[in-house]
N, C-alpha and C positions, 0 to 999 in steps of 0.2 A: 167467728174465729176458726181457723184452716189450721189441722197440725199433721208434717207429713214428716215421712223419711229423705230427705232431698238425696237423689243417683246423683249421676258423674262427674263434674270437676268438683262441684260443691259438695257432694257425698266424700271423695277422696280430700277433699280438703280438710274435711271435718273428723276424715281418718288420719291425717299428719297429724291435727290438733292432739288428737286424742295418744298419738303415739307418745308427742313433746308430754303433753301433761304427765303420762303414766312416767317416762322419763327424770320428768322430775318430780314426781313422788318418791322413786325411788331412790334419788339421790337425797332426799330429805330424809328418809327412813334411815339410811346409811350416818347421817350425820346426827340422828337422834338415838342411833343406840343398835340400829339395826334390827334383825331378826330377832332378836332376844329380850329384845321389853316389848312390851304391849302396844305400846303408839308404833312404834315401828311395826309389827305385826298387823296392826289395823293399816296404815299407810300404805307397806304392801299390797294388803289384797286388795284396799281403792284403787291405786296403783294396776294391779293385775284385772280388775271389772273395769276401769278405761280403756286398758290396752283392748281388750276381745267388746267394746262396746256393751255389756250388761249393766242393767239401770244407771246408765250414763249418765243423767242431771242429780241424783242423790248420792251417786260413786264423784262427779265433781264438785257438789255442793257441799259433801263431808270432805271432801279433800282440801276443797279449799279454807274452811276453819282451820286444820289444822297446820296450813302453811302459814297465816296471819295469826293463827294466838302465840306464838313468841314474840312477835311482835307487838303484841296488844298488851304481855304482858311485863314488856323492857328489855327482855332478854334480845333482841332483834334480831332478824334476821331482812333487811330490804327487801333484798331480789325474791324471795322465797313469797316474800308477800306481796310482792307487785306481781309476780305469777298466778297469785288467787284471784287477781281482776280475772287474767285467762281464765279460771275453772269457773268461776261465775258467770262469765258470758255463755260457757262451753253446757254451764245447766240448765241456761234458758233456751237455748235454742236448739239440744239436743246430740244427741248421735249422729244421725246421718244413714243410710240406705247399708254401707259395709259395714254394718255393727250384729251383734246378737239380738240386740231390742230389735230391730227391721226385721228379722228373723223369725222371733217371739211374737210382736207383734203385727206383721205384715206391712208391707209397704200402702197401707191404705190411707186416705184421706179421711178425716172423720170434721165433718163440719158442729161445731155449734153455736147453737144460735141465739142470740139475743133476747 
C-alpha cells in the first residue's frame, strides 16, 4: 500500500474539495446555533482544520457525523447529509500536496507492505 501527498491539478483539486467542505461546515454551524453553542464551536474549528488542510481525514470524518446525525436522528436535514458522502471520501483519500499535513508531514511516499 502507497500513501502520498498528490501535487498539481489533483493536489489543487483536492484543495477546492476542501475549501467547499470547510464552506459548508460553516454554513451548517450557522444554522445550528452558530458560534455560541458548542456544536457550532466544534464545526467551526473542523470547518477552519479543512480550510488550511490540518488532520484532514479526522477534521472530515468528524465533520461528517455531524452533518448526518440530524438526519439519523429525524430531525433532517438532506443536502447536509448527502454532503457527508463528500467528507468521507475527502478522509480516505486525504489532503493533497497544498495542505498543512504535506507540510507536517512531507511530501514523501511511505510504502507498506504486505
Amino acid at each position: 500500500m502507497t500513501f502520498s501527498f498528490p501535487a498539481g491539478l489533483t493536489g489543487a483539486a483536492f484543495l477546492v474539495i476542501r475549501i467547499q467542505a470547510a464552506m459548508i461546515g460553516y454554513q451548517f454551524a450557522l444554522q445550528e446555533g452558530g458560534p455560541q453553542t458548542w456544536p457550532g464551536k466544534l464545526v467551526l474549528a473542523l470547518s477552519a482544520l479543512l480550510l488550511i488542510g490540518l488532520l484532514t481525514r479526522l477534521s472530515a470524518l468528524l465533520l461528517a457525523v455531524f452533518l448526518a446525525a440530524p438526519l439519523a436522528f429525524g430531525r433532517g436535514d438532506f443536502p447536509a447529509a448527502a454532503h457527508a458522502g463528500a467528507l468521507v471520501a475527502l478522509a480516505m483519500i486525504g489532503a493533497g500536496a497544498y495542505s498543512a499535513d504535506a507540510w507536517l508531514f512531507g511530501r514523501r511516499v511511505i510504502r507498506i507492505s504486505s
